[in-house]
TINUZA-625675 format. One record per residue (C-alpha): z, y, x; residue number from 1; residue in three letters. Coordinates in pm, 1 decimal. Example, Ala and Ser with C-alpha at 12.3 -4.5 7.8 and 13.67 -1.06 7.14 Angstrom:
<pt <780.0; -450.0; 1230.0>; 1; "Ala">
<pt <714.0; -106.0; 1367.0>; 2; "Ser">
This chain:
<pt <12718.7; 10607.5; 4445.9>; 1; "Unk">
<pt <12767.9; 10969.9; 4483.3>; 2; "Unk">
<pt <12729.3; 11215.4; 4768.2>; 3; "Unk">
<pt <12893.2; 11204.5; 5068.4>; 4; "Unk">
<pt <13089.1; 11508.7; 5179.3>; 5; "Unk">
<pt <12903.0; 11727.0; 5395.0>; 6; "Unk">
<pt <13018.4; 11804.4; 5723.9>; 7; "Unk">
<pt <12931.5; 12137.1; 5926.6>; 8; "Unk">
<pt <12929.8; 12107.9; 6301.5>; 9; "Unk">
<pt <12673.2; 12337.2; 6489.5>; 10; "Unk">
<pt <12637.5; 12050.0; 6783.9>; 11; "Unk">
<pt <12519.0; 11796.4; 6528.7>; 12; "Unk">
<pt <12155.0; 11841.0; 6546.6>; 13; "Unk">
<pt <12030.0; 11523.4; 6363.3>; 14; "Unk">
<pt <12274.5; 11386.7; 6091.6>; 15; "Unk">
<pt <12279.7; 11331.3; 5729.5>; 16; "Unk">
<pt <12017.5; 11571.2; 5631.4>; 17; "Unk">
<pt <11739.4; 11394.7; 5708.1>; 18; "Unk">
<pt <11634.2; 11018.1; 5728.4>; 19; "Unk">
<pt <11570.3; 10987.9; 6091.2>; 20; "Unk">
<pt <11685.8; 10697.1; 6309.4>; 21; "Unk">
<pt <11950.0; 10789.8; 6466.6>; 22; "Unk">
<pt <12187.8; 11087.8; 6496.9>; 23; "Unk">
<pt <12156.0; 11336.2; 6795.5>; 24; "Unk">
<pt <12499.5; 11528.0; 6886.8>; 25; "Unk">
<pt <12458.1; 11825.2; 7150.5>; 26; "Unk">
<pt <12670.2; 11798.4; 7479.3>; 27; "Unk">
<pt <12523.2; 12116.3; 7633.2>; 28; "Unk">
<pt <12223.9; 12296.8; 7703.3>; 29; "Unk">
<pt <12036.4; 12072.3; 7863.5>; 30; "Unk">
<pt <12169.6; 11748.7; 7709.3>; 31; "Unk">
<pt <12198.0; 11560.6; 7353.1>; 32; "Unk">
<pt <12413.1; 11213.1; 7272.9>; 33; "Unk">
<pt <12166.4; 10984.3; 7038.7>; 34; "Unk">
<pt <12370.5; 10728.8; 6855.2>; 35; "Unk">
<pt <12262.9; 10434.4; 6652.0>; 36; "Unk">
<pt <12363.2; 10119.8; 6572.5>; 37; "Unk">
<pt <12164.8; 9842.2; 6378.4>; 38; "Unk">
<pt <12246.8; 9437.1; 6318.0>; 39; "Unk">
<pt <12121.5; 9161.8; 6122.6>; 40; "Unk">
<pt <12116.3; 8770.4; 6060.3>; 41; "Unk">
<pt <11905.6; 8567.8; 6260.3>; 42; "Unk">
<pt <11548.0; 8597.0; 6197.1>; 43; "Unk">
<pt <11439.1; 8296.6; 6407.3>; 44; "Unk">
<pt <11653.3; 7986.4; 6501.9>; 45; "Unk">
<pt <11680.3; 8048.6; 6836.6>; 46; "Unk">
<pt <12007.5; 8223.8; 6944.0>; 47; "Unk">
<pt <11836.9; 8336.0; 7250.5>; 48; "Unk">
<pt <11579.9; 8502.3; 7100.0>; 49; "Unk">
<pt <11804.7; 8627.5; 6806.4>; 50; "Unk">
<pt <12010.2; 8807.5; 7124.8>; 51; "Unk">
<pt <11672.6; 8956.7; 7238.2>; 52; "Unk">
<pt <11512.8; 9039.0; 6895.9>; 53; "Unk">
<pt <11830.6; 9213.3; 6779.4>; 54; "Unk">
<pt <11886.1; 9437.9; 7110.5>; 55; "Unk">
<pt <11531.5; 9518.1; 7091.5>; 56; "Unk">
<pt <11511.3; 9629.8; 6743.4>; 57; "Unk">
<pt <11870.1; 9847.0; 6786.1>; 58; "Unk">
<pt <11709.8; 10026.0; 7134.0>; 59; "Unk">
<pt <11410.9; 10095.5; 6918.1>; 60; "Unk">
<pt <11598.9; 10382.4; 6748.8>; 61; "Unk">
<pt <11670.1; 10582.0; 7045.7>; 62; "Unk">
<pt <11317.7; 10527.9; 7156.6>; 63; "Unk">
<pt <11182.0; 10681.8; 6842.1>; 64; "Unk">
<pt <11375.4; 11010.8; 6896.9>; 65; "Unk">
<pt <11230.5; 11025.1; 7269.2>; 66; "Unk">
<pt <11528.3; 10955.9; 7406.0>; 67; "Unk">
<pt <11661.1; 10700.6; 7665.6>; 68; "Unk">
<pt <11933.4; 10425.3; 7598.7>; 69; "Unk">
<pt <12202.7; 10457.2; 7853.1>; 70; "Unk">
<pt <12508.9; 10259.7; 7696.9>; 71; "Unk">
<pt <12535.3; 9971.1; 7460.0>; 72; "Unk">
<pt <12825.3; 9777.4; 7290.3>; 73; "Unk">
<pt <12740.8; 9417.5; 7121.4>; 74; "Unk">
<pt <12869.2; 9376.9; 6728.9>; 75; "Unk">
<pt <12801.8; 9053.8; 6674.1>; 76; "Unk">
<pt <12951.3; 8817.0; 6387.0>; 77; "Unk">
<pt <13023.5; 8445.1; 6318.4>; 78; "Unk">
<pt <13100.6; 8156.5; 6149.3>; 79; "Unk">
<pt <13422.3; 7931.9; 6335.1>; 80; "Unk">
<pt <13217.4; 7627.3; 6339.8>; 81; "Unk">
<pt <12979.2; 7808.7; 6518.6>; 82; "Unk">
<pt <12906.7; 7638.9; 6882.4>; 83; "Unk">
<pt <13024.7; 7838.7; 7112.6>; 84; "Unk">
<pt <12701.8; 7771.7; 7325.1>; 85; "Unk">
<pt <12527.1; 7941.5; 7042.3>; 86; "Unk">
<pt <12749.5; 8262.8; 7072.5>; 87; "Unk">
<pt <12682.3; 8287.4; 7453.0>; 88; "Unk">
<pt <12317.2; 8224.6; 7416.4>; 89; "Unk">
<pt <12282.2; 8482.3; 7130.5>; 90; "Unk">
<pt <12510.8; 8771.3; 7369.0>; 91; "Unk">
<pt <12250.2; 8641.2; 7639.3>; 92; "Unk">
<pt <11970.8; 8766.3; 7515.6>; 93; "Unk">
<pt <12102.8; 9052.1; 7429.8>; 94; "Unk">
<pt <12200.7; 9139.4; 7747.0>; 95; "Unk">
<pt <11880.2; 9085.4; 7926.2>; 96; "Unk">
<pt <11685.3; 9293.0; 7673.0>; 97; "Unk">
<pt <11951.5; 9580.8; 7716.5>; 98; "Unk">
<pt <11943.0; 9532.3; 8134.4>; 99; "Unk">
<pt <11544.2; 9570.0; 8046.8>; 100; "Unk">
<pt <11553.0; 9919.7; 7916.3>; 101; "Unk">
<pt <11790.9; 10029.2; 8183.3>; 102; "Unk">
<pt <12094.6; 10039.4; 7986.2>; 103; "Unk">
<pt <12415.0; 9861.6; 8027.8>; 104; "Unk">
<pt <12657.4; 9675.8; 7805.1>; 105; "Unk">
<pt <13008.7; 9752.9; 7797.1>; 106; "Unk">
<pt <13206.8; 9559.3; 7592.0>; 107; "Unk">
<pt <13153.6; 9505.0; 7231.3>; 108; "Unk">
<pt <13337.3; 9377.7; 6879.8>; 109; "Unk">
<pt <13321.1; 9006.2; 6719.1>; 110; "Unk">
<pt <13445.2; 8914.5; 6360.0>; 111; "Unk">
<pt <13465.7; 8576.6; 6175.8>; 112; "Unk">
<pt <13200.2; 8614.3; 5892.2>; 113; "Unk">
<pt <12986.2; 8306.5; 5685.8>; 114; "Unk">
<pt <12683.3; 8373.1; 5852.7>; 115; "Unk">
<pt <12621.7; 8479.1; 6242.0>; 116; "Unk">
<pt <12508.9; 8843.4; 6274.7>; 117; "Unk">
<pt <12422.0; 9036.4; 6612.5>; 118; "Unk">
<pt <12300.2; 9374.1; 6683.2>; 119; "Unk">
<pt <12405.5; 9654.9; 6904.6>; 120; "Unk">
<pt <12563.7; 10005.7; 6924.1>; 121; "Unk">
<pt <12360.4; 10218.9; 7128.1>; 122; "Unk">
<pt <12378.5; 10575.6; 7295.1>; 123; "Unk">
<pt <12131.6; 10765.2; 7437.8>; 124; "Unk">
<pt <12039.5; 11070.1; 7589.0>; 125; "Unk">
<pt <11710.0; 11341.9; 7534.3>; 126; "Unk">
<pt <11712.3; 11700.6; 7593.0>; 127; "Unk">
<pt <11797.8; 11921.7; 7281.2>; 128; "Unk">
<pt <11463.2; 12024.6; 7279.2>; 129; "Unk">
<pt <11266.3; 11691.7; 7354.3>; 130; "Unk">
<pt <11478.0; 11552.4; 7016.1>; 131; "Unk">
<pt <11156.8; 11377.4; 6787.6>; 132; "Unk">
<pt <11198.9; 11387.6; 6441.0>; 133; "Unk">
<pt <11041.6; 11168.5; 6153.5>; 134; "Unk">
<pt <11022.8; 11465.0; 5951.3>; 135; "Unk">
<pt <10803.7; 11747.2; 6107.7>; 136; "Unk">
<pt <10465.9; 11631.5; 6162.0>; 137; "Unk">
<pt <10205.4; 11920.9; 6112.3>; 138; "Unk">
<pt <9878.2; 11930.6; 5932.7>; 139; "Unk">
<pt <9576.3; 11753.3; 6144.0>; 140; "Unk">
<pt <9815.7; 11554.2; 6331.7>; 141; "Unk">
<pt <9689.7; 11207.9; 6383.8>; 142; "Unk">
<pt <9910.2; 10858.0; 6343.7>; 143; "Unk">
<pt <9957.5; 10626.0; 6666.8>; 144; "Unk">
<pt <10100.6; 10289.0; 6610.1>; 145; "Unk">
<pt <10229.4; 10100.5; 6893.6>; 146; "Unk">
<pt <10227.8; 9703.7; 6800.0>; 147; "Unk">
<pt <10073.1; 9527.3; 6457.9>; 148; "Unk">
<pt <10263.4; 9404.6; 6117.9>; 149; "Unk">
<pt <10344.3; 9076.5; 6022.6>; 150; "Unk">
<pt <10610.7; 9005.4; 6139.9>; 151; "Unk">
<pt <10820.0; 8977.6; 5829.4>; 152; "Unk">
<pt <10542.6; 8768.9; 5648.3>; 153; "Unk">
<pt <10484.9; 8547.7; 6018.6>; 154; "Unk">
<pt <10904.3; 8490.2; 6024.6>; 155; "Unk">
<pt <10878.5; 8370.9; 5703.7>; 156; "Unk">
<pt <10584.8; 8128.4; 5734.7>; 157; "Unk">
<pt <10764.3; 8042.2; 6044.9>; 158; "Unk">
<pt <11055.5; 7880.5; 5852.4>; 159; "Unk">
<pt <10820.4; 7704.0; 5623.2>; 160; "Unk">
<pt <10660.4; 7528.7; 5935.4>; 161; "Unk">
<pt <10324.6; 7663.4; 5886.7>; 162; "Unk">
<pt <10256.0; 7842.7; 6216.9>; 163; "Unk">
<pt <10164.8; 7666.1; 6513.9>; 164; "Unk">
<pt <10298.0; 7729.0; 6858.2>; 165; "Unk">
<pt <10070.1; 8012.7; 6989.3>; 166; "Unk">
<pt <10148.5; 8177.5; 6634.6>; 167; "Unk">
<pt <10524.6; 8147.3; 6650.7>; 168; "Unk">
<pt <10460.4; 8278.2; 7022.7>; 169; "Unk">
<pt <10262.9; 8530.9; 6900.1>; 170; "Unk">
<pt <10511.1; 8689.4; 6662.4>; 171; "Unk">
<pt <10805.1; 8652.0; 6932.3>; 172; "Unk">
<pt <10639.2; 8864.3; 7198.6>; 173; "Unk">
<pt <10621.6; 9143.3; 6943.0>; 174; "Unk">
<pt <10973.4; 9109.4; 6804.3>; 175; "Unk">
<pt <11091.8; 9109.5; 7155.8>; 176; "Unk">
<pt <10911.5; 9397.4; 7311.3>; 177; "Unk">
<pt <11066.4; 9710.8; 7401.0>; 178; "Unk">
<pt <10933.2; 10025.2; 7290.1>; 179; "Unk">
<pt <11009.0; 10161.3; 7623.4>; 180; "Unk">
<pt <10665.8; 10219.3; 7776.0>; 181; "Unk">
<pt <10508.1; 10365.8; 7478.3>; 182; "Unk">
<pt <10783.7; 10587.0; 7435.7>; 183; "Unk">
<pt <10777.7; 10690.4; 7775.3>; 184; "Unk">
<pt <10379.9; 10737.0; 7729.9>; 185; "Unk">
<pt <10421.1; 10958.4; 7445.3>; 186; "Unk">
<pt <10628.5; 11212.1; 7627.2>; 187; "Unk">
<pt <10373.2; 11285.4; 7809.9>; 188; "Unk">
<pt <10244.8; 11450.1; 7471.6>; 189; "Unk">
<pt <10320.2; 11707.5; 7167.5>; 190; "Unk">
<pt <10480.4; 11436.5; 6946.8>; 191; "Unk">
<pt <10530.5; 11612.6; 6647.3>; 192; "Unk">
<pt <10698.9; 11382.3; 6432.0>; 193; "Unk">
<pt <10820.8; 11022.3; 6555.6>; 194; "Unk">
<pt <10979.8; 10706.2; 6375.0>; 195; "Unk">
<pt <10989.6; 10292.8; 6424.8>; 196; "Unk">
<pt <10890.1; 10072.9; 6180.7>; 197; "Unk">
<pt <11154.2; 9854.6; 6063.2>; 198; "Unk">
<pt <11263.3; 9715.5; 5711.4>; 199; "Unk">
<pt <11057.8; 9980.5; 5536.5>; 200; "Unk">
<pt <10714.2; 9850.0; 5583.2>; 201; "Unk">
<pt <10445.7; 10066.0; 5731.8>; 202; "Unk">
<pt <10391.5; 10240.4; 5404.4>; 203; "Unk">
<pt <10807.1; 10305.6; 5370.3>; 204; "Unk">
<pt <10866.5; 10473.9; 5670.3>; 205; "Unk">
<pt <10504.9; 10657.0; 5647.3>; 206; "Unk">
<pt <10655.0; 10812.8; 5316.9>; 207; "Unk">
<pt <10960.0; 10913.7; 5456.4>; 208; "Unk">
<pt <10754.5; 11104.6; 5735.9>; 209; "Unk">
<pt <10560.9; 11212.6; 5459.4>; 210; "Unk">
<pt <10819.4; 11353.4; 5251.7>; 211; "Unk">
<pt <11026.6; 11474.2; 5521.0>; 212; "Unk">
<pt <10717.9; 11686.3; 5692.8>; 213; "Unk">
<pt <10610.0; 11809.7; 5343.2>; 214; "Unk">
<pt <10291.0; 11683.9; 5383.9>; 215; "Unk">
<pt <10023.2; 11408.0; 5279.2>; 216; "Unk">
<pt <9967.9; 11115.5; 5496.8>; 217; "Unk">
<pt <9597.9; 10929.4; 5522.0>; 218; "Unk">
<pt <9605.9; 10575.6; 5627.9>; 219; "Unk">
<pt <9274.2; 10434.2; 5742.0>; 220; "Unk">
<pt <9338.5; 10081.2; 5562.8>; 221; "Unk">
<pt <9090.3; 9956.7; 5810.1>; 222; "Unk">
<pt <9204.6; 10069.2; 6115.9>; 223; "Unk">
<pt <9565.5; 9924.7; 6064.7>; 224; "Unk">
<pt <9651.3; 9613.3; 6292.7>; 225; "Unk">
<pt <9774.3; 9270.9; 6161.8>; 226; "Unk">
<pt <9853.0; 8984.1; 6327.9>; 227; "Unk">
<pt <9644.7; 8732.4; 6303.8>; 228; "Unk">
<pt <9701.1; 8519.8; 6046.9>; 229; "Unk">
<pt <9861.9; 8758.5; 5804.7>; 230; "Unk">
<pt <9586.5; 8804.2; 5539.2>; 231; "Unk">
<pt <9588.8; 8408.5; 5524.0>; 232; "Unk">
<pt <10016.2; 8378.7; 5458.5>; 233; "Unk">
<pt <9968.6; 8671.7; 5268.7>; 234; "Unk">
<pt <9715.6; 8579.5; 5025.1>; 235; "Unk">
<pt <9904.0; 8213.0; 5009.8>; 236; "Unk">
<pt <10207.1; 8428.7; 4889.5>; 237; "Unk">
<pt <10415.2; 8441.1; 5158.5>; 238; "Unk">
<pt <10576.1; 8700.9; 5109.8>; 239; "Unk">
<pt <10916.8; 8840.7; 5203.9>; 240; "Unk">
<pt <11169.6; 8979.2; 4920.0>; 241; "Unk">
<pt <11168.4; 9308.6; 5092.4>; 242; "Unk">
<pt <10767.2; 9309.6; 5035.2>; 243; "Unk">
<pt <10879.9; 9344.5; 4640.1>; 244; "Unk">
<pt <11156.2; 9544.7; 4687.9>; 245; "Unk">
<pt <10975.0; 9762.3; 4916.9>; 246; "Unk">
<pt <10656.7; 9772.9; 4620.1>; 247; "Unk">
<pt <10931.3; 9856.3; 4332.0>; 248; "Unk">
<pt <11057.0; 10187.0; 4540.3>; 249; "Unk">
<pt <10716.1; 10346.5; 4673.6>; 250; "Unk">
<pt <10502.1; 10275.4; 4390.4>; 251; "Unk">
<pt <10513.2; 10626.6; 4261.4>; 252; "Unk">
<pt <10434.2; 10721.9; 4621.0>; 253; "Unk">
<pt <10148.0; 10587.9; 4730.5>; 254; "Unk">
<pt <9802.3; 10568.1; 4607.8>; 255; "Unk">
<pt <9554.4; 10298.9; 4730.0>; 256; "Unk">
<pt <9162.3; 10336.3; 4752.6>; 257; "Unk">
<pt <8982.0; 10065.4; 4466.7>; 258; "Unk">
<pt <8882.3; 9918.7; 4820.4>; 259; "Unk">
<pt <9176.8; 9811.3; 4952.0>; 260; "Unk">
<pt <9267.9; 9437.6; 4879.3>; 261; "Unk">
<pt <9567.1; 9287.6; 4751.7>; 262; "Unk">
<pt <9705.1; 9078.6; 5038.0>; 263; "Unk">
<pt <9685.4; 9438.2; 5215.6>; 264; "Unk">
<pt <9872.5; 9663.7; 4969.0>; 265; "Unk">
<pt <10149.8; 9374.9; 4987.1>; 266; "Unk">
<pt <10112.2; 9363.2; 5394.2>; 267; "Unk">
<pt <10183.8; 9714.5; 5430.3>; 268; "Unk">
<pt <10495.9; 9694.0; 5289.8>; 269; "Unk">
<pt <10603.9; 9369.0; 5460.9>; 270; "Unk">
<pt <10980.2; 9427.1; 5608.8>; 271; "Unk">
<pt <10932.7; 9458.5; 5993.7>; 272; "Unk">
<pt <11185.9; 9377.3; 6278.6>; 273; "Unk">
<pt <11169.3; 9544.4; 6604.2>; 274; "Unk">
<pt <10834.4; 9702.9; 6508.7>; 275; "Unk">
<pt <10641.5; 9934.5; 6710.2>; 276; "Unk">
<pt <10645.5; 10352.4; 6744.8>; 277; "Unk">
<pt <10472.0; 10569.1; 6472.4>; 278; "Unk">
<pt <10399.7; 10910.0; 6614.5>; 279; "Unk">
<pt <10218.6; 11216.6; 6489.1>; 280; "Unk">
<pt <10053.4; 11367.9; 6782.1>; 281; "Unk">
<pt <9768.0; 11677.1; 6760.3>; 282; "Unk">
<pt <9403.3; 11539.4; 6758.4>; 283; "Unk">
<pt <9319.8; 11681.6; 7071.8>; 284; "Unk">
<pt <9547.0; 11497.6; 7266.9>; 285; "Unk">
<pt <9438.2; 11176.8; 7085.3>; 286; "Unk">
<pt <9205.7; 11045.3; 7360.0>; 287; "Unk">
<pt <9425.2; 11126.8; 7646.2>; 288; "Unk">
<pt <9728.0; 10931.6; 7455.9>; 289; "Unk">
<pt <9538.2; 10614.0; 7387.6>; 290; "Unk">
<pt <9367.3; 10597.9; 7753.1>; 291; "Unk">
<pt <9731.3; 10604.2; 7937.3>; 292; "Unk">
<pt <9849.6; 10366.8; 7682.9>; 293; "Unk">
<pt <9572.5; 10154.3; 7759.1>; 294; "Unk">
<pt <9669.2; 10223.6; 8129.0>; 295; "Unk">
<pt <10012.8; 10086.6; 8135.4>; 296; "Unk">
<pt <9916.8; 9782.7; 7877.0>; 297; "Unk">
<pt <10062.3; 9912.7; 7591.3>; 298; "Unk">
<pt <9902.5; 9828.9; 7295.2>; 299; "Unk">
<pt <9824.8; 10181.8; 7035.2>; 300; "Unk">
<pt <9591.5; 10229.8; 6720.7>; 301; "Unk">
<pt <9519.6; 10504.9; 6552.3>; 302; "Unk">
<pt <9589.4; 10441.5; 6146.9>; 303; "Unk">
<pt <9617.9; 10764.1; 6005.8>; 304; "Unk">
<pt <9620.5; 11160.9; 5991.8>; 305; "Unk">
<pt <9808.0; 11413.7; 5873.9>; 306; "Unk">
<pt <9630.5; 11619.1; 5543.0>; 307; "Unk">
<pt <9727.1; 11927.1; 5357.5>; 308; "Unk">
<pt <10114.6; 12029.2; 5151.4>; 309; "Unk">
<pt <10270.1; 11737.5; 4923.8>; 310; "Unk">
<pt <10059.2; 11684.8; 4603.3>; 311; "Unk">
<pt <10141.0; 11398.5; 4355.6>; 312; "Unk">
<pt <10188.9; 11127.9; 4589.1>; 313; "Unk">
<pt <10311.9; 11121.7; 4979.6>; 314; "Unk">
<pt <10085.6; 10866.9; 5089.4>; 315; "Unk">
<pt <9707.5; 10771.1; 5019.9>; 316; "Unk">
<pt <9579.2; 10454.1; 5134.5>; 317; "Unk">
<pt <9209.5; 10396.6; 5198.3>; 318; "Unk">
């Protein structure tokens, strides 16, 4: 597929040019429009949850460029045999998890498709100079990550019946949780470079911060987070297709330490949904971040830092 068409417009602060989560329009001087919009097929069973997991995961995006969702419309395909309890349930959920961040829904669009899909349209607001980027983290910064992977690897074993019920629990609190707090935490900071991590794997979006900011990233393999029982499902096998597809894209990217094992090269690349904030923040302020996190329960690791200018790869992993 070839290039789209570029399109000049001094108000467009955050568009095609970079790979950033959302795009960021100016309104005036002391106010941006983010806009995003994200949807998907079910990841759990549970039209309920779906509602919640998908409004979560499209509210993420406005989070990660420190802004603040004010408006929401629902996109949400489905079969005609569908029950129309389902539908409800699934717009439900939504709802509440939009309601939670403050925002409102307004109306929305439904089509007739094989396969029920839900996710939302979302706008935002930030100052123009309060806009975080995932491509302008600076040399020394450190990485904060804001919940644990898995999730694509636990959704999986979840189909195949082989988590239990404080596992499957486990996984849904995660998938459901706003980024809200933890955005709202890191404001309070120089955030030089933010992002989510969604479908990309840690390692993905870590190379597109990398790539973007023209710099090396250093994960410490054994200061990343992982649910539970992810090194078990992952060493079984159970593995997403995106874990492959993910491997097949950044394997001229990264370069992994002879100590890190198997089951964690392919868990850093597991597909996430509705997965937590990456930020690059100055060292300094490293402490200071992690106590107020720890303050108002959010949960934040450090997993990485910021090195020197791009050399052969964009990510090293040990």
């Amino acid at each position: 597929m070839g290039k789209l068409p570029e399109q000049h417009c001094e108000q467009l602060l955050v568009g095609f040019g970079s790979s950033d989560d959302a795009a960021v329009y100016q309104m005036n001087k002391d106010q941006a429009l983010i806009q995003t919009i994200d949807f998907f097929p079910p990841p759990v069973d549970d039209p309920y949850l779906f509602g919640q997991i998908a409004a979560a995961n499209a509210l993420s995006d406005v989070y990660a460029m420190g802004g603040r969702p004010v408006l929401a419309l629902n996109l949400l395909a489905f079969p005609s045999c569908l029950d129309p309890k389902c539908i409800q349930e699934i717009l439900r959920g939504g709802y509440e998890k939009v309601a939670e961040s403050g925002a409102v829904v307004a109306g929305g669009h439904t089509i007739e498709d094989n396969e029920p899909k839900y996710g939302l349209s979302v706008s935002g607001v930030v100052h123009p100079a309060k806009i975080w980027r995932n491509d302008t983290a600076q040399e020394d910064d450190v990485l904060i990550l804001t919940k644990p992977i898995g999730t694509g690897i636990y959704a999986l074993a979840s189909r195949g019946g082989l988590l239990n019920e404080a596992e499957e629990s486990e996984m849904l609190k995660w998938m459901t949780l706003l980024n809200r707090q933890a955005c709202e935490v890191f404001s309070q900071f120089t955030v030089h470079a933010c992002t989510d991590i969604t479908g990309f794997g840690l390692l993905g979006h870590v190379c597109e911060m990398a790539e973007g900011s023209k710099r090396v990233i250093h994960l410490y393999a054994d200061q990343i987070p992982f649910l539970p029982k992810t090194e078990e499902m992952a060493v079984m096998g159970i593995l997403p297709s995106g874990v492959y597809q993910n491997q097949e894209y950044l394997k001229s990217k990264v370069r992994f330490s002879s100590t890190v094992s198997q089951w964690k090269q392919d868990a850093l690349m597991d597909p996430q949904t509705s997965g937590g904030l990456l930020a690059a923040i100055p060292a300094e302020e490293k402490d200071e971040c992690l106590r107020m996190m720890k303050e108002r329960g959010c949960f934040a690791r450090v997993v990485g830092n910021i090195t020197g200018e791009l050399d052969t790869v964009l990510t090293e992993v040990g």
